[in-house]
C-alpha positions in Angstrom: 0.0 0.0 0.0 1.2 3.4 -1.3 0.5 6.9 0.1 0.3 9.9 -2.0 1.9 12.8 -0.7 -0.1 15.9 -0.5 -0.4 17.6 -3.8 0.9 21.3 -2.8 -2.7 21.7 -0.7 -4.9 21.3 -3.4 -8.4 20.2 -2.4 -10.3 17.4 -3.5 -13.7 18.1 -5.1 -16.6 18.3 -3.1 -20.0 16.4 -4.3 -21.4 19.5 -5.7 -18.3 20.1 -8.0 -17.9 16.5 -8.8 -21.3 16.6 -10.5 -20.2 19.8 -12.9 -17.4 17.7 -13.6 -19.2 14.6 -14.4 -21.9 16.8 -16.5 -19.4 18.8 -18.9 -16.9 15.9 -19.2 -19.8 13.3 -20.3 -21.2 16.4 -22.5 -17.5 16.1 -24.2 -16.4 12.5 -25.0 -18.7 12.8 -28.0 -17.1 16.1 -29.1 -13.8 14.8 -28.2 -13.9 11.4 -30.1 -15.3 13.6 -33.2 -12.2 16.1 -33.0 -9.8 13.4 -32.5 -11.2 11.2 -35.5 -11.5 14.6 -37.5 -7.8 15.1 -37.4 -8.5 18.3 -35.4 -6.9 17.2 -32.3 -4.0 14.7 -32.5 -3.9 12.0 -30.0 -0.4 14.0 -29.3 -1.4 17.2 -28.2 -5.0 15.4 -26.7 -2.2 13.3 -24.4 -0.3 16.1 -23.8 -3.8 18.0 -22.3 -4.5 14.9 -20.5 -1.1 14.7 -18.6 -0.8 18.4 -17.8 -4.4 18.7 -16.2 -3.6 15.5 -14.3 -0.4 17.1 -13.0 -2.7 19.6 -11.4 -5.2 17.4 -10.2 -3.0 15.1 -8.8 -4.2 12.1 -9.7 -2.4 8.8 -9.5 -4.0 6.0 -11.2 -5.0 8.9 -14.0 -1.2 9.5 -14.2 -0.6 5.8 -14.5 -2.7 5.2 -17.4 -2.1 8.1 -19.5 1.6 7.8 -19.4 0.8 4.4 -20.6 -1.4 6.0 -23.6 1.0 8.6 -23.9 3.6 6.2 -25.0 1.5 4.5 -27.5 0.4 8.3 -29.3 4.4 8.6 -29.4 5.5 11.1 -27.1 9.0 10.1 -25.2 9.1 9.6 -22.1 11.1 12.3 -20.9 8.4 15.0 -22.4 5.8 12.4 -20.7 8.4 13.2 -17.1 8.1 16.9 -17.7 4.4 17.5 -18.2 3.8 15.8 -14.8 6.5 18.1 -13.5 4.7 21.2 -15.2 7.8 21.5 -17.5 6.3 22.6 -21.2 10.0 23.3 -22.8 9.3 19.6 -25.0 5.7 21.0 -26.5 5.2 22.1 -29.4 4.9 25.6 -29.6 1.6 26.0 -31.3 0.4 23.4 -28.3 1.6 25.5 -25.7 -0.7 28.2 -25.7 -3.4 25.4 -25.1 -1.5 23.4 -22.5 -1.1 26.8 -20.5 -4.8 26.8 -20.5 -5.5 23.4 -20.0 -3.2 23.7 -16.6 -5.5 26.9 -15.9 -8.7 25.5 -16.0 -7.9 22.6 -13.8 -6.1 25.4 -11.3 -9.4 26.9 -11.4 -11.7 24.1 -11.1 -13.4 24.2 -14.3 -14.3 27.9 -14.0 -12.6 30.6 -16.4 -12.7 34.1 -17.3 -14.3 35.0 -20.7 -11.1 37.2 -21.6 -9.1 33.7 -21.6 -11.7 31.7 -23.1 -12.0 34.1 -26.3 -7.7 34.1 -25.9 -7.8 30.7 -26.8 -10.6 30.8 -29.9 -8.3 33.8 -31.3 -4.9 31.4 -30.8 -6.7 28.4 -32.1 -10.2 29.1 -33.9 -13.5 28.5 -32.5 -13.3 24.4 -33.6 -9.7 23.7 -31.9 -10.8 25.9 -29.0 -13.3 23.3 -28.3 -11.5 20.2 -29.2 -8.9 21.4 -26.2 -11.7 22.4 -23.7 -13.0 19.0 -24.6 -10.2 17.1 -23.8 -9.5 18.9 -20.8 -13.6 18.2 -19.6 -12.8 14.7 -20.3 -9.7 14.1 -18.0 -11.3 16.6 -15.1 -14.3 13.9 -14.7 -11.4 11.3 -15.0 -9.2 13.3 -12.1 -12.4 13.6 -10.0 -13.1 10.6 -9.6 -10.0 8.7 -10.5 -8.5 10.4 -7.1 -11.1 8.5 -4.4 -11.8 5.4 -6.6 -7.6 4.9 -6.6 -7.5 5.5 -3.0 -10.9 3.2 -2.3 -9.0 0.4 -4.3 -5.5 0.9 -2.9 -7.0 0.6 0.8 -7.9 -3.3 -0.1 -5.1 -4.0 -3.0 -1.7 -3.7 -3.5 -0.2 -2.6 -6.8 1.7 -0.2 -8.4 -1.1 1.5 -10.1 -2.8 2.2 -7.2 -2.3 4.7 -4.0 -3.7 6.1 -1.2 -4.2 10.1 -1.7 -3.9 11.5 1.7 -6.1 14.2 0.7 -8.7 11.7 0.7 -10.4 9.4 3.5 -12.5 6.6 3.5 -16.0 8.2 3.6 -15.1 10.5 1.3 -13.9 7.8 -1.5 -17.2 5.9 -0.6 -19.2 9.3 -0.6 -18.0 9.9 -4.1 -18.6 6.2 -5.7 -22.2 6.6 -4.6 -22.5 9.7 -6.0 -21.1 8.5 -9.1 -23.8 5.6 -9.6 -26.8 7.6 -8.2 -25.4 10.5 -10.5 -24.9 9.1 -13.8 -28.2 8.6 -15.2 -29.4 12.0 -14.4 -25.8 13.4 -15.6 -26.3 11.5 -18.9 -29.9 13.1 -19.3 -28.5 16.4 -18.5 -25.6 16.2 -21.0 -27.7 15.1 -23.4 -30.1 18.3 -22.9 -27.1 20.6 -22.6 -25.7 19.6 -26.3 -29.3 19.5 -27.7 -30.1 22.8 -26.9 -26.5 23.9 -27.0 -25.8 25.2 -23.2 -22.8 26.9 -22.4 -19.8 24.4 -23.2 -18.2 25.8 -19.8 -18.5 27.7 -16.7 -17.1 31.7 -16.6 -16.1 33.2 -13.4 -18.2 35.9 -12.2 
């Protein structure tokens, strides 16, 4: 059994924000597989999201399996090492731009300013723009609930792929699988109703 070292005080999601999470990223695997199959987004630069919004999260098992994707899109695994260190001087510089805000929204927890969000439609177009926010929407629901499902596991199992998050406890890893089960039919409704009547594809600060 592994223990995760505190991730520089960030805090863990509470059920409330969980939910957001679980609602925008389920609202963007369908967007994301159609940027990614578009040519849009590479499976480079979608890895490359993934890792650097998992660096801020923190999550572990998350880490484990997209270095392991990572690989397989082709990036090395010293650029793999330096986006979970927050080191961007391997990425390409027209991805940059979007890593910076990918590492922004997860600092923020999913809520941006409007300046930075139109930053990122004039850097990339309107299309790309969303492709990234996509991917990012995808790992945050990943991160959210990667971080107590890895713990919940690593309490019973041991393994490399798993550890215990000492942010985390055991009611709260238990608290946030039941929310998970209970939450994903409604989320799934609500996703579905957010893309048909195309809601807001993200939340702005006030």
């Amino acid at each position: 059994m592994f223990v995760k070292e505190n991730t520089f005080g960030r805090r863990l999601y509470s059920l409330g924000k969980a939910y957001r999470n679980l609602y925008y990223g389920i609202r963007a695997m369908p967007k994301l597989k159609k940027f990614i199959s578009s040519g849009l987004l590479t499976e480079k630069f979608k890895e490359r999201i993934m890792l650097a919004v998992t660096e801020v999260n923190g999550c572990f098992m998350c880490s484990y399996a997209h270095t392991e994707m990572a690989l397989e899109s082709g990036l090395s695994k010293g650029e793999i090492d330096n986006i979970l260190n927050s080191v961007l001087g391997d990425v390409p510089k027209d991805e940059q731009e979007g890593i910076l805000f990918s590492q922004y929204y997860a600092n923020n927890r999913g809520a941006v300013s409007l300046t930075a969000w139109e930053k990122i439609i004039n850097d990339y177009g309107k299309d790309k723009a969303l492709g990234i926010l996509s991917a990012i929407q995808v790992i945050m629901m990943g991160n959210t609930f990667g971080i107590p499902l890895g713990s919940l596991i690593a309490r019973f199992k041991k393994g490399d792929k798993y550890v215990i998050d000492e942010r985390s406890s055991l009611p709260y890893e238990i608290s946030m699988v039941v929310l998970f089960i209970l939450s994903l039919p409604i989320a799934l409704i609500h996703a579905i109703v957010g893309n048909l009547f195309n809601f807001s594809p993200l939340e702005f600060k006030d």
